[in-house]
N, C-alpha and C positions, 0 to 999 in steps of 0.2 A: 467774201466767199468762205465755206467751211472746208476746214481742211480735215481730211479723211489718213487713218492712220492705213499703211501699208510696208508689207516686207515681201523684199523682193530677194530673189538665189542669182548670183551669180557664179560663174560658173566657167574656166576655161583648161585646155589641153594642147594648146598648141604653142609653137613660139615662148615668145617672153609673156608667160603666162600670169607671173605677176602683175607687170606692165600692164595687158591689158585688163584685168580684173582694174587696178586704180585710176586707169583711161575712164573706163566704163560707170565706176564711181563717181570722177570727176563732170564726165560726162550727164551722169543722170541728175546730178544736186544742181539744176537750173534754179532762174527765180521760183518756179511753181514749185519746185520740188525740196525740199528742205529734208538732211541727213539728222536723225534722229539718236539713233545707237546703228556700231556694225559687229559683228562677232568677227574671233580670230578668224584665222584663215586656215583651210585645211588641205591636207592634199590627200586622196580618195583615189580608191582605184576604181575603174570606171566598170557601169553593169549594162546590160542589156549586150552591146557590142564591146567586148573583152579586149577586142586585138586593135587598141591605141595605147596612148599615154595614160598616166594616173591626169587627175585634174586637180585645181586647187580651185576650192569651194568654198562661199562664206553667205552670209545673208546680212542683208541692211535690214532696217527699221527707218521710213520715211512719211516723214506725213506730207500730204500736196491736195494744193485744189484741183487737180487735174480727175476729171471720171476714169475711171478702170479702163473703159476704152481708149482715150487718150495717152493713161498711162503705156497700154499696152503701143500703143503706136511710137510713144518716145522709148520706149524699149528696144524695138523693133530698128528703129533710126540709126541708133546709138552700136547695135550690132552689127548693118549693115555699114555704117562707116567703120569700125572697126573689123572691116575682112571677113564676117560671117558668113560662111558657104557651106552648107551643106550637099556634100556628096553621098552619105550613108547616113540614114534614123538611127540616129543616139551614136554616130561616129563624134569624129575631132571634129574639133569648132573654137575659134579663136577667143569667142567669149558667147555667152548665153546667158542673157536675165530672164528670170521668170517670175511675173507677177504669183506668191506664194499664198496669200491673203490679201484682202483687202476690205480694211475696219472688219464686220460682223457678215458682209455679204454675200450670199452666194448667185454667181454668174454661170449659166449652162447656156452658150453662145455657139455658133459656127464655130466664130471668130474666139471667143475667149473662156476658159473655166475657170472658175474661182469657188473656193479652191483647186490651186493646180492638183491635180489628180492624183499626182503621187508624191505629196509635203508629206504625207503620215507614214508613211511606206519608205522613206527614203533616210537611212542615218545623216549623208549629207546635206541634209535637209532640218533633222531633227533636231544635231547637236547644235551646232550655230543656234537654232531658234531658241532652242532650252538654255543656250548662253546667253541671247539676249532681252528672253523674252518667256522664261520659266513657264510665269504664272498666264500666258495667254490660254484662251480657250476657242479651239476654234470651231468655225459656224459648224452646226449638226452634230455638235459634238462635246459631251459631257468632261472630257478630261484634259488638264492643261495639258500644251507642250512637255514639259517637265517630265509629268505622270507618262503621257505616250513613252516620250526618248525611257526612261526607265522600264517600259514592261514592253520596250521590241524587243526582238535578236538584232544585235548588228551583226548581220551576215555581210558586212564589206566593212574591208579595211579603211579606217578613217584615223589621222592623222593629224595633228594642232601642228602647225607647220609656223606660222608667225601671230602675238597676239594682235589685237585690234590695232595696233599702231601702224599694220601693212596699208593700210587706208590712207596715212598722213600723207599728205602731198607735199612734194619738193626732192 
């Protein structure tokens, strides 16, 4: 089978926030799914709904034979075991992956977008990727990562909290 390159955000505010960000890691690098590069980790204050915790934020680079849909399903899994409830749109949540790209594709689904909607618009989103992944370029879109993360505002506080090594397991 061919294996498709993807980066995924993780994402949490609750709890042992660390913890679960390397759960969720550990969790996602099954046989299909092979870990590629991860950016440091960051901790971020949170937008849309203000009144929680900051979160600590990082993005993988994966390649897997698994389809986008699939992926999004072992996403989904992986959340739901690991305590994912949402009470409030963009409140706390234990952990959160979101398919961010996947290879050159673009997905406009019920169920799925690809690109996530708001990868270019989001600092914690941009820095991780421009850490691990400068020169991508993404679908629809003339300007690497790099290029974007350099000509936003980051209007929210973003943070280098621990480098890539927060990933290491044990």
């Amino acid at each position: 089978m061919v294996s498709s390159l993807a980066y995924i955000g993780i994402g949490s505010n609750v709890g042992d926030k660390l913890g679960y960000c390397k759960k969720a890691l550990v969790l996602l690098c099954a046989h299909d799914v092979a870990l590629t590069a991860v950016s440091s980790l960051y901790e971020t204050e949170p937008v849309d709904y203000l009144h929680q915790d900051w979160f600590y934020n990082a993005v993988a680079a994966v390649t897997t034979t698994l389809s986008p849909i699939s992926l999004l399903n072992r996403c989904q899994e992986i959340e739901l075991s690991l305590g994912k409830y949402i009470t409030i749109s963009k409140g706390p949540r234990t952990i959160d992956l979101d398919i961010l790209f996947y290879q050159d594709r673009v997905i406009r689904s019920p169920d799925l977008i690809i690109p996530h909607p708001s990868a270019l618009i989001r600092p914690f989103v941009l820095i991780p990727m421009a850490e691990i992944a400068p020169d991508f370029i993404p679908p629809e879109n003339q300007h690497t990562i790099k290029e974007l993360y350099e000509g936003s505002l980051a209007w929210s506080v973003v943070r280098r909290k621990q480098g890539p090594e927060w990933a290491i397991h044990g």
